[in-house]
LOKOLMI-233935 format. One line per 4 residues: number of its first residue (from 1); their letters; for each residue x, y, z of N, C-alpha, C, CB. Coordinates in steps of 0.001 Angstrom, whole numbers. Each point is the difference from the previous one (the first is absolute). Glycine has a CB too. Layout:
residues N
NUM	A	X:Y:Z:X:Y:Z:X:Y:Z:X:Y:Z ~ ...
***
This chain:
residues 74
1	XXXX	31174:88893:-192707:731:263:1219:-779:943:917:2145:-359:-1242 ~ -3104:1019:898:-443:1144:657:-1093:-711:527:808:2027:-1351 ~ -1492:-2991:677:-1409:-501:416:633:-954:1185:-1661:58:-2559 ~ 2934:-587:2650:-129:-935:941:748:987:1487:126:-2573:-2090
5	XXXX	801:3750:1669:-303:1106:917:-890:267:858:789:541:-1327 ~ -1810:-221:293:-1663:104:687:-462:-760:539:-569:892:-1206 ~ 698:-1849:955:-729:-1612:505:954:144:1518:-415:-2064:-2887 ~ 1317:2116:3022:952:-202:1277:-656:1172:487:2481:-1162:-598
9	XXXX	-2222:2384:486:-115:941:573:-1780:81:671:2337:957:-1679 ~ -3312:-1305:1160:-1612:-401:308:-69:-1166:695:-858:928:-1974 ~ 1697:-1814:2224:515:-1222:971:380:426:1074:713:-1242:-1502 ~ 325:2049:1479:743:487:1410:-792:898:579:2216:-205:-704
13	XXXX	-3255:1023:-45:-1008:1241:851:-1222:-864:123:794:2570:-1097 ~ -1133:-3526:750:-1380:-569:307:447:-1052:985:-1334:426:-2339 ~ 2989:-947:2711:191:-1295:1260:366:1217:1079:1251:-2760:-1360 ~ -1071:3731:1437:351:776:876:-1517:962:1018:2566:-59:-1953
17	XXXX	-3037:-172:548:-1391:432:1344:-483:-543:1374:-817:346:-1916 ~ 1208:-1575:1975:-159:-207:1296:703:795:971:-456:-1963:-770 ~ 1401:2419:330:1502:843:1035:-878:1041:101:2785:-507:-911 ~ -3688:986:330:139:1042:607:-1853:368:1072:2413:768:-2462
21	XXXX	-2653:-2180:2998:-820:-10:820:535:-455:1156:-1502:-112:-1535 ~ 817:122:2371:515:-405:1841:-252:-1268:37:-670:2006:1429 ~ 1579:-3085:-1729:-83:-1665:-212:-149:-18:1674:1811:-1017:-2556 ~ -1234:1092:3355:-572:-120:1508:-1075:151:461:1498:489:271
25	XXXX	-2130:-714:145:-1857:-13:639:498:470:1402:-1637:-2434:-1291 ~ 3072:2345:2185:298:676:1025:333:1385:-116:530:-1969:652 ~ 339:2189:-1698:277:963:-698:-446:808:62:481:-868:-871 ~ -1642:604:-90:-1140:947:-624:-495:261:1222:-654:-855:-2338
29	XXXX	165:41:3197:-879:753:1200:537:707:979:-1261:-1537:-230 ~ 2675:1101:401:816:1260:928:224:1087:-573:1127:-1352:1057 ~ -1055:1142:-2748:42:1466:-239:-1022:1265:-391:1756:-1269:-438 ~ -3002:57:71:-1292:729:-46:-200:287:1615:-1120:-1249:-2384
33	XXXX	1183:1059:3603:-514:-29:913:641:1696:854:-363:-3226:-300 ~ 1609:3623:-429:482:884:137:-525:1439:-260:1331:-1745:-196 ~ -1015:2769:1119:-771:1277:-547:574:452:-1461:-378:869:2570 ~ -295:-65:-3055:380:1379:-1273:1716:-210:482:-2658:2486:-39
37	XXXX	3380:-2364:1062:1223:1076:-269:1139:-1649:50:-834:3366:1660 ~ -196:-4172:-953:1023:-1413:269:140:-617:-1928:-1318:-1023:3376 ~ 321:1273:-3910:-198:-480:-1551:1219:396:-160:-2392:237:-930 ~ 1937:1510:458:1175:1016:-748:1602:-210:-33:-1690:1577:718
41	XXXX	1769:-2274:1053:1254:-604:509:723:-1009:-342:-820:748:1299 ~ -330:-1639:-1912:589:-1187:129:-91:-234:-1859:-829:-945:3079 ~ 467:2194:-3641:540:428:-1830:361:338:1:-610:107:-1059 ~ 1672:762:1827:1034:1060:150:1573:-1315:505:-2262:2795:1069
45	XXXX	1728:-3961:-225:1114:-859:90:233:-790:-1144:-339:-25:2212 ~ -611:-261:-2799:64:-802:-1309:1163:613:-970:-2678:-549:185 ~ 1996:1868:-275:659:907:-1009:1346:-183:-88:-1545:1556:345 ~ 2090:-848:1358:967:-448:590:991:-1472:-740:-1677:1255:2044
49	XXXX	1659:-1924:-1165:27:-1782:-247:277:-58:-1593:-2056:-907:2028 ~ 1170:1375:-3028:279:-19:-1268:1215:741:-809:-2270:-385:394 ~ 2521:1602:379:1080:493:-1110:1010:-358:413:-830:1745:-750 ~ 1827:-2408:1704:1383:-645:-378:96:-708:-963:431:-31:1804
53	XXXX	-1027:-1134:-1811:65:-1063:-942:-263:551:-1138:-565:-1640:1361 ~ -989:2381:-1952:25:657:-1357:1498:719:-95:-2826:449:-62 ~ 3306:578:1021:1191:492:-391:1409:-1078:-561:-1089:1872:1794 ~ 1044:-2730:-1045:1300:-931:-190:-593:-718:-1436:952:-577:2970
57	XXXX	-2342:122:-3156:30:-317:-1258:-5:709:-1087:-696:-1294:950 ~ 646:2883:-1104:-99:657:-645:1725:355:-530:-2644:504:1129 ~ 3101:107:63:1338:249:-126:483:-1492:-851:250:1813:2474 ~ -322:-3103:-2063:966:-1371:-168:-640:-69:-1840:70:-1770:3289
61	XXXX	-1278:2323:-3884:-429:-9:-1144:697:863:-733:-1896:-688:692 ~ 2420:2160:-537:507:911:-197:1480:-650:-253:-1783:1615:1255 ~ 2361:-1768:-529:1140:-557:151:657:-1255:-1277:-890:712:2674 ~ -340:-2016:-2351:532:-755:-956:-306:748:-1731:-404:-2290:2026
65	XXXX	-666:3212:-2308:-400:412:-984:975:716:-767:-1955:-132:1024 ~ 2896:984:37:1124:742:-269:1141:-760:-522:-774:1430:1642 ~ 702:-2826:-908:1467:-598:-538:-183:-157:-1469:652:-1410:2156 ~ -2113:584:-1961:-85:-338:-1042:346:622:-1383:-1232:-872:1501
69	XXXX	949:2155:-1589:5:654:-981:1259:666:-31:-2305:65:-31 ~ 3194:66:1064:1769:447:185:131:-1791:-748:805:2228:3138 ~ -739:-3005:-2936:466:-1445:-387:-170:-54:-1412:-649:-1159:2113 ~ -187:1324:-2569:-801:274:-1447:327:384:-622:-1183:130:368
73	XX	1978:1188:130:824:1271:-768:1216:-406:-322:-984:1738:1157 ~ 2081:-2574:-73:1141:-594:-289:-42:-959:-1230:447:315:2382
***
């Protein structure tokens, strides 16, 4: 059970590397084309942009994890 864990888990971090390059060729050059502070800006919106959703999935993980184990208990 653990090896096929691993096996998934070295699947999902080795198909995900693409995510985390600039798949746009427009992209990339509007944002390379930007000064030092336009970069910093536009990782500071990302950042941004990212924590609702991590939050709502974090909290909605929390949540069902809790029933689960109140459900469990009954």
């Amino acid at each position: 059970m653990k090896f096929r864990a691993a096996i998934l888990a070295a699947f999902l971090l080795l198909g995900g590397t693409p995510a985390f390059s600039q798949g746009c060729a427009m992209c990339y050059s509007t944002a390379k084309a930007t000064s030092k502070d336009g970069q910093r800006a536009i990782s500071k919106g990302v950042v941004v942009l990212l924590v609702p959703p991590l939050g709502f999935m974090t909290l909605g993980v929390w949540m069902a994890l809790r029933y689960g184990r109140k459900r469990d208990l009954e």
